[in-house]
N, C-alpha and C positions, 0 to 999 in steps of 0.2 A: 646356750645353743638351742635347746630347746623353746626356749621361751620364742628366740629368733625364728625357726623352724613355726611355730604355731604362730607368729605374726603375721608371715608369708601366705601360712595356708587361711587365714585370715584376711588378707589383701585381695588374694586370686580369690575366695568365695563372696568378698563383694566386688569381685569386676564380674566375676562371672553372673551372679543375681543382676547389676548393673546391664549386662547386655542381654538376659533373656529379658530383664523389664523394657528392656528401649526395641526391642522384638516384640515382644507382648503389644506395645502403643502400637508400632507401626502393624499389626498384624490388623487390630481391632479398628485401625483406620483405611488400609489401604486394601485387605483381601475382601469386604464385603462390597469393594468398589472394582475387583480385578472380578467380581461376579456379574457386571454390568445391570441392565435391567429389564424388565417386562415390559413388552409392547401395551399400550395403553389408549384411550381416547379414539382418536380416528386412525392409527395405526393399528391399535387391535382390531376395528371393526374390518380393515383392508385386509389381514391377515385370515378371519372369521371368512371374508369372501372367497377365500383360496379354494380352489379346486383342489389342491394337496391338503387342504385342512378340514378336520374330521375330529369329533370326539376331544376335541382341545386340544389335538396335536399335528403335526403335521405329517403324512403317511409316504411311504415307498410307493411307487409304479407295482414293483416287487416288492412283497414284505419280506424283510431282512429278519432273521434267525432272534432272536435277544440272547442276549449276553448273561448267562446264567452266571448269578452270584459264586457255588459252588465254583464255576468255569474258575469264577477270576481269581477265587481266592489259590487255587491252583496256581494260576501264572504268576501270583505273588510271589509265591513259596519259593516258583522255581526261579524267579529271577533275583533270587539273593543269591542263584547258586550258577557257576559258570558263566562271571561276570566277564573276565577277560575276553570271552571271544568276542562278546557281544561291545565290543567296540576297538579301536586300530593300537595297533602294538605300538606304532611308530604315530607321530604328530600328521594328523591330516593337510598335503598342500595346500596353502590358501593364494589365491592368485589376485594381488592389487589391482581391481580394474584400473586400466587409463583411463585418462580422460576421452568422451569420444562427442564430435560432433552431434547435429540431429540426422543421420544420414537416412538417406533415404530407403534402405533395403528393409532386410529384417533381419535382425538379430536377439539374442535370448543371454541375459547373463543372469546364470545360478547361483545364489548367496548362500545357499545349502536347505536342507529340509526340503520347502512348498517355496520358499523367499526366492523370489525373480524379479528381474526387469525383462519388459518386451519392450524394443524397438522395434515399431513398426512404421513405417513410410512417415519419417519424424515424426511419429508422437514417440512417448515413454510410458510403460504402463506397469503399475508395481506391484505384483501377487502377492499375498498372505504375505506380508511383511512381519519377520519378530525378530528382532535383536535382541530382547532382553535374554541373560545368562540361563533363566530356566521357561522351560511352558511351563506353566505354575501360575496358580494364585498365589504363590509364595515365593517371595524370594530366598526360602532358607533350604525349600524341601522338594521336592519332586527332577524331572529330567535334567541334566547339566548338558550345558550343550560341550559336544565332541571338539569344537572349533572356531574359532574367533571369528564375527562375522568378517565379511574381506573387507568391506569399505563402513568409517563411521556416516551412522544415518546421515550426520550434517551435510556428508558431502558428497550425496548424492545428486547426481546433475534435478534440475527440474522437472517434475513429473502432470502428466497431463491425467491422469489418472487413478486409485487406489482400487482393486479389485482384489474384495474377498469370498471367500469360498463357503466358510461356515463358521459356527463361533466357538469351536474349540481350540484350547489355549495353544496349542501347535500352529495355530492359523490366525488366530487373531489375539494379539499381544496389548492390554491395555497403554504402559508406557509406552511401547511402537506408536501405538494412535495417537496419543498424547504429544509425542514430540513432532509426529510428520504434520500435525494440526497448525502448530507454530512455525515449522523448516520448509513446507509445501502451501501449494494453494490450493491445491487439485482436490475434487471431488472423489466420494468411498462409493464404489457401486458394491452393494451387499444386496443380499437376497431378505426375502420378507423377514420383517425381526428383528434383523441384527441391527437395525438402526436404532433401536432404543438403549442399546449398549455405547454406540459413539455417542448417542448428546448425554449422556451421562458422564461421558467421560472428556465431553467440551466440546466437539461438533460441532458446528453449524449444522441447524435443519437444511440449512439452503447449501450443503456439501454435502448432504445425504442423500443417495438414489438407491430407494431400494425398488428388486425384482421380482416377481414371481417368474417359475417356470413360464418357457418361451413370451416373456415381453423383454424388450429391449429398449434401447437407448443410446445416442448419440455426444458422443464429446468428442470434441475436438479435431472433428471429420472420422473418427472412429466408434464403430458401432460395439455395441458388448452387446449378447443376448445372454439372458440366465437359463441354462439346461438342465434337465432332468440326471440326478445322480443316485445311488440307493446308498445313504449314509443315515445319518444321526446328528443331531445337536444338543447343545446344550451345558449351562455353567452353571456351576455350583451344584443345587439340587432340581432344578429344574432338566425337562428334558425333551427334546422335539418342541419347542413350543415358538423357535426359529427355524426356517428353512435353509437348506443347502444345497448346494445347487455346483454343475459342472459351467464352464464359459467359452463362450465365442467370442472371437474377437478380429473382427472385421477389419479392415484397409480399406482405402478402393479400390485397390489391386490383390493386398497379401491376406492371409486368415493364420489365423490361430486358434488351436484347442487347448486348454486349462482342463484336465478331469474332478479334481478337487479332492476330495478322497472320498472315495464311493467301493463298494463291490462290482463286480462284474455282472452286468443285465442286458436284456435284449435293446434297453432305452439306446445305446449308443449305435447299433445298425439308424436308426434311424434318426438320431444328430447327422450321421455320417449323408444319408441319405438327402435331408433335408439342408443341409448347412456345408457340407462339404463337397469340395476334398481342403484339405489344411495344407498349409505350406509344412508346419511347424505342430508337433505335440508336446504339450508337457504333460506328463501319465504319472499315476503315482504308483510306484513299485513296492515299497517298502514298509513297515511294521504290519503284519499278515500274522495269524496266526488260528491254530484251529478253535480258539474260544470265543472267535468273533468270524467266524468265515463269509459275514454277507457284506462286510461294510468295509474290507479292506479289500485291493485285490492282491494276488501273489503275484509273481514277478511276469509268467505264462497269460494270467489275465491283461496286465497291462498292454501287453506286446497284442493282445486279440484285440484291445480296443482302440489301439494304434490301426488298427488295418478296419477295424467296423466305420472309425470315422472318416476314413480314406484318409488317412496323415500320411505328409511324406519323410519330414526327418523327425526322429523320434526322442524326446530329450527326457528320462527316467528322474523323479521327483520323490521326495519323502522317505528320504535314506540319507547316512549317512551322518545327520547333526546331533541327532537325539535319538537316545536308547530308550525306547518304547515296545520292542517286542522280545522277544527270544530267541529269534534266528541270529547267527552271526552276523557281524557286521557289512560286510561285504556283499553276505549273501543275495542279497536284492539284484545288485549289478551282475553278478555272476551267472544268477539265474537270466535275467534281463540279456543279457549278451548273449547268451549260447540260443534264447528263442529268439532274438532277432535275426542271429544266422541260420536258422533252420528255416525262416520265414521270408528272409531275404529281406529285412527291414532296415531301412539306412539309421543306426544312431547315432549318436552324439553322449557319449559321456563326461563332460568337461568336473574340472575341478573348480571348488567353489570360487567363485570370482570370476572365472575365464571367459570371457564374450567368446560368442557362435554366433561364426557368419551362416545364417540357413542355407544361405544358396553356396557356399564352401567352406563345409565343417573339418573340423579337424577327424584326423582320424583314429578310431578309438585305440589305447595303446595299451590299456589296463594298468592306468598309471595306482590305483586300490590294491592291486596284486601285490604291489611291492612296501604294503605296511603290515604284511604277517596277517 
């Protein structure tokens, strides 16, 4: 018996070795490429001419706080501890989009996190897309996601667009990019930078449009301008050395706000000013906390910069997939909800997957309430 007994634990010690070693390949292959790359050649010199770039990096409107190491190693600690709130007791609704025409209105379907579709006066426009299981350069270690995306990538109807926000792994997914390169035709509009991360990871230059704050650009009778946001970028050990940016997204008739994830600044009275009013906002609400207070907003900020940009329905972003802060899970929405109705702001909180009609949204019913 024993002998049997020390076979076994002999067996299980080489599967186990077997799969940290085929973890190990895949690590040393695929995480220094989930790192993307350094703008180089005439993209660095485009970037060097930025008016946001300074000192080798790219700067805030408003300088934003840094993130003090002590901070973080703080919110480490504490997030090994009172995990259960910080995500749903019960399985989060995921709602099967239908299939839907290219109609002509505007509509917004949320896939969770920053992940959207815009229809907008038939085109399709597809925000911070990431389906893979973790933001991570790893597949084995970092955020899990709370919930299955609603639709596989493959079957997403055809997109006229990819529009990303900035290059942290919550927003920009190298496998996402990789498969939407082969299942789409559409062009990435990304802000200065981040384009040396798509042709690394198979691009076309000639699918690539990157922005500096306010230049803009035209597909497919839709306009995107890239706006001024107060955030951060940056993968692996690099840091700011891509910009980030908030988005407009024009119709000839409808508009759109994207905030991206930023802190709350005076930059947005004057998007609001210059660019609006929105039919339609998507705002980021969610992962906030006091050891980064510039670059995220709280639930209160989003709802002010809902009304700076003159938005009229309000659709709450960057909550809910992925456990990245310390507040409860819910807490975003909950907060988000009660300043809307102090401020008399029309929203929209759909479950992931669920299409909003803008022009008749459903009405919020606090379907979150009901997972503890």
């Amino acid at each position: 018996m024993a002998k049997q007994a020390g076979g076994r634990r002999g067996r299980t010690g080489m599967w186990v070795a077997l799969a940290l070693g085929a973890a190990a390949v895949w690590a040393a292959r695929d995480v220094p490429a989930q790192m993307g790359a350094r703008a180089s050649g005439a993209r660095r010199d485009r970037v060097a001419r930025s008016p946001q770039f300074a000192g080798g990096k790219f700067r805030n409107t408003v300088p934003a706080t840094e993130i003090a190491a002590a901070s973080m190693s703080r919110v480490a600690t504490a997030a090994l501890t009172d995990r259960d709130r910080r995500r749903p007791a019960a399985p989060v609704p995921v709602v099967r989009p239908a299939p839907g025409g290219t109609a002509d209105g505007l509509f917004v379907t949320w896939y969770g996190h920053s992940s959207a579709l815009i229809e907008i006066e038939g085109r399709r426009v597809l925000l911070d897309p990431v389906w893979s299981d973790r933001c991570s350069p790893s597949r084995l270690l970092g955020p899990k996601r709370l919930h299955e995306p609603p639709i596989p990538l493959r079957d997403l109807p055809p997109i006229d667009a990819v529009l990303i926000s900035h290059d942290h792994y919550d927003h920009l997914d190298m496998v996402t990019i990789r498969n939407l390169v082969d299942l789409q035709a559409a062009p990435f509009l990304v802000p200065l930078g981040v384009g040396a991360h798509l042709e690394r990871w198979g691009v076309p230059a000639t699918r690539i449009i990157e922005l500096d704050w306010d230049e803009r650009a035209t597909v497919a009778g839709v306009e995107f301008i890239a706006t001024p946001a107060r955030h951060f970028s940056g993968r692996g050990f690099s840091r700011d050395e891509t910009l980030w940016a908030s988005w407009v997204i024009a119709g000839p008739t409808r508009k759109a706000f994207y905030s991206g994830d930023t802190g709350y600044f005076p930059g947005f009275a004057a998007i609001g000013e210059q660019h609006g009013p929105f039919d339609v906002t998507l705002v980021q609400v969610g992962a906030y906390g006091d050891a980064w207070p510039d670059i995220h907003m709280v639930p209160e900020d989003g709802v002010a910069t809902h009304v700076d940009v003159r938005g009229g329905l309000m659709i709450p972003v960057h909550w809910a997939t992925f456990n990245l802060a310390l507040h409860d899970w819910s807490e975003p929405v909950d907060r988000t909800w009660a300043e809307a109705k102090a401020r008399d702001v029309r929203l929209a909180v759909p479950r992931p997957g669920e299409r909003v009609d803008v022009d008749d949204p459903p009405a919020v019913d606090g379907w979150w309430q009901q997972l503890g």
